[in-house]
C-alpha positions in Angstrom: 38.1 -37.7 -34.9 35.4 -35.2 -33.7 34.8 -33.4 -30.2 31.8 -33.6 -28.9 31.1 -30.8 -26.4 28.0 -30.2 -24.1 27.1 -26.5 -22.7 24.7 -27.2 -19.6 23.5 -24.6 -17.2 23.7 -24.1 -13.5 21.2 -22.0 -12.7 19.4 -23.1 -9.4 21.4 -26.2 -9.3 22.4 -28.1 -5.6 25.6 -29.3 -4.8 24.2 -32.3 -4.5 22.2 -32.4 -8.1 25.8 -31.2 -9.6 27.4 -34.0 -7.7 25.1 -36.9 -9.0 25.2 -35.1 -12.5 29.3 -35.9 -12.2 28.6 -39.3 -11.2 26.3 -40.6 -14.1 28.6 -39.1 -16.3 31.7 -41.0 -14.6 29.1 -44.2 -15.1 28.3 -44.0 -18.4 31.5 -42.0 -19.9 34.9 -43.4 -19.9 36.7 -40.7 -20.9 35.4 -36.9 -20.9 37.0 -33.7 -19.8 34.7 -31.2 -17.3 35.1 -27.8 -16.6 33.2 -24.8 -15.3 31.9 -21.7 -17.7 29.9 -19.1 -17.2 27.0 -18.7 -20.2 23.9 -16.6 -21.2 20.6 -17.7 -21.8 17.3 -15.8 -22.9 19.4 -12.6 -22.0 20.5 -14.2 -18.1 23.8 -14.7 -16.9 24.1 -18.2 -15.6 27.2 -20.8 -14.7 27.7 -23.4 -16.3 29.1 -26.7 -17.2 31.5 -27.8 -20.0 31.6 -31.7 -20.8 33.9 -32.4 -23.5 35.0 -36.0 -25.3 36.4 -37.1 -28.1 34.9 -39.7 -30.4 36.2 -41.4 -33.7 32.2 -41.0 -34.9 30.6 -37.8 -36.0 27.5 -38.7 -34.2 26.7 -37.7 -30.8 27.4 -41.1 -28.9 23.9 -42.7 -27.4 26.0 -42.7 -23.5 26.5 -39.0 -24.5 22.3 -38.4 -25.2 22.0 -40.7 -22.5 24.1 -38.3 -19.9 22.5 -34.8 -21.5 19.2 -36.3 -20.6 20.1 -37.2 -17.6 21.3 -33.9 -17.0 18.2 -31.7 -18.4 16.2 -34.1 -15.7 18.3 -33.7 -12.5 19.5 -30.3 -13.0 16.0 -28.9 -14.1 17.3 -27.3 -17.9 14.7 -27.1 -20.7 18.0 -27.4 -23.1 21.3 -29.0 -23.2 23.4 -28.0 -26.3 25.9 -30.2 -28.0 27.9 -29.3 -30.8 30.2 -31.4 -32.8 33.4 -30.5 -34.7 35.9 -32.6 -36.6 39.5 -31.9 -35.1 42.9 -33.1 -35.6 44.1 -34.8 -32.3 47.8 -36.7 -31.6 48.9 -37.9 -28.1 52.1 -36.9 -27.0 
């Protein structure tokens, strides 16, 4: 199994953006787990959001690209970062 985890910033972004960043992902994701961060980039202090899924593949899904593009687009990033680790996982 692997995580696949994607670090997006906030900075600038609308309610409204966020909110139909949430929905595409609920469209196109069945199963993902969100949070907020706070992050740093090119030395700025910026929120941010977490999207995190499992996946029985090491490769980043295609839905996954498909909602980081999406993202860049609608909440005006020149970078989304995702990063991919194998991990152990058992549901209890």
């Amino acid at each position: 199994m692997y995580v696949h985890t994607m670090f997006i910033g906030l900075e600038g972004v609308t309610g409204k953006e966020g909110g139909a960043f949430i929905e595409f992902a609920l469209s196109n994701l069945e199963n993902f787990t969100v949070w907020p961060g706070t992050g740093a980039w090119q030395g700025v202090l910026e929120e941010a959001l977490i999207l995190q899924l499992i996946s029985t593949r090491e490769e980043i899904p295609m839905k996954l690209r498909a909602v980081a593009e999406y993202g860049k687009e609608v909440l005006h990033q020149s970078v989304v970062l995702i990063t991919t680790h194998p991990v152990e996982t058992e549901y209890i």
